[in-house]
C-alpha positions in Angstrom: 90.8 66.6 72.4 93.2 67.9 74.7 93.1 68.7 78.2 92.4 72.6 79.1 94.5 71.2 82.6 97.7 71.5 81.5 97.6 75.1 80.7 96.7 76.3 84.0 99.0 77.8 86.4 99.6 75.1 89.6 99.5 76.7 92.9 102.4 75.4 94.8 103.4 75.6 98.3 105.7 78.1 99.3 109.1 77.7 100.6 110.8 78.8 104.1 112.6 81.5 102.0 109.4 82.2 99.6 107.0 83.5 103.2 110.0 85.7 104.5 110.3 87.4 100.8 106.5 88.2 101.1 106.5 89.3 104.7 109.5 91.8 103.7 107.9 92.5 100.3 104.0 93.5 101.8 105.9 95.7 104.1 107.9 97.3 101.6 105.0 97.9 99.3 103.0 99.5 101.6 105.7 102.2 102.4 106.0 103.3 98.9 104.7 106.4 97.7 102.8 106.5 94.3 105.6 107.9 91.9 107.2 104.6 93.2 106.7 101.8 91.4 105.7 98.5 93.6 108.7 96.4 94.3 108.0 92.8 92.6 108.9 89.4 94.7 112.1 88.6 92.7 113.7 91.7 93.0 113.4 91.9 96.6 114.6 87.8 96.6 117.8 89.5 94.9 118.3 91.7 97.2 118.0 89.2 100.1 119.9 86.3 98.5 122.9 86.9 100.1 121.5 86.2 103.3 120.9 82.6 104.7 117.8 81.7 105.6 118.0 81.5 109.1 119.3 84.7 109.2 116.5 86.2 107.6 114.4 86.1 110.9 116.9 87.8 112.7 116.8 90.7 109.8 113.1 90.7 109.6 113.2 91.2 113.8 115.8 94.3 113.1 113.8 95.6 110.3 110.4 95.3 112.6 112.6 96.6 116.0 113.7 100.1 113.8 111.9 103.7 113.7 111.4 103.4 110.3 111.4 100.0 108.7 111.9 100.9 104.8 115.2 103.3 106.0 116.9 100.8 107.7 116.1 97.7 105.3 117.8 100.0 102.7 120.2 101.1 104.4 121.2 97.6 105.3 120.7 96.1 101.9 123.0 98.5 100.3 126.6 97.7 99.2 129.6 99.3 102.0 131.4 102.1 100.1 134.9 102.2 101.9 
């Protein structure tokens, strides 16, 4: 008979990078507005990956330090037009 075990999903620890997506990703959430759809972990990871890790504090410290949190990790996150 075999073993119900291996169908269950493993709870692994999270990563450095993994905590810092879900710090930026409950903030997020709870900004948006209900015609807004909630923002899911990897698309936020996306968004961030161009970032280094270390450098993510510093961003999360910006992001905290603004008026308006959502506005200025937007803002930030969103490609230069020259």
């Amino acid at each position: 008979m075999p073993s119900i075990e291996r169908y269950q999903i493993k709870k692994t620890k999270l990563s450095e990078r993994a905590t810092i997506v879900k710090e930026f990703l409950t903030i997020l959430n709870a900004a948006r507005k209900p015609p807004f759809k909630p923002l899911t972990p990897a698309r936020v990871a996306m968004l961030l990956a161009p970032i280094k890790t270390k450098d993510l504090y510093g961003f999360l410290a910006e992001c905290k330090d603004s008026s308006n949190f959502s506005k200025y990790f937007w803002w930030s996150c969103s490609p230069k037009k020259h």
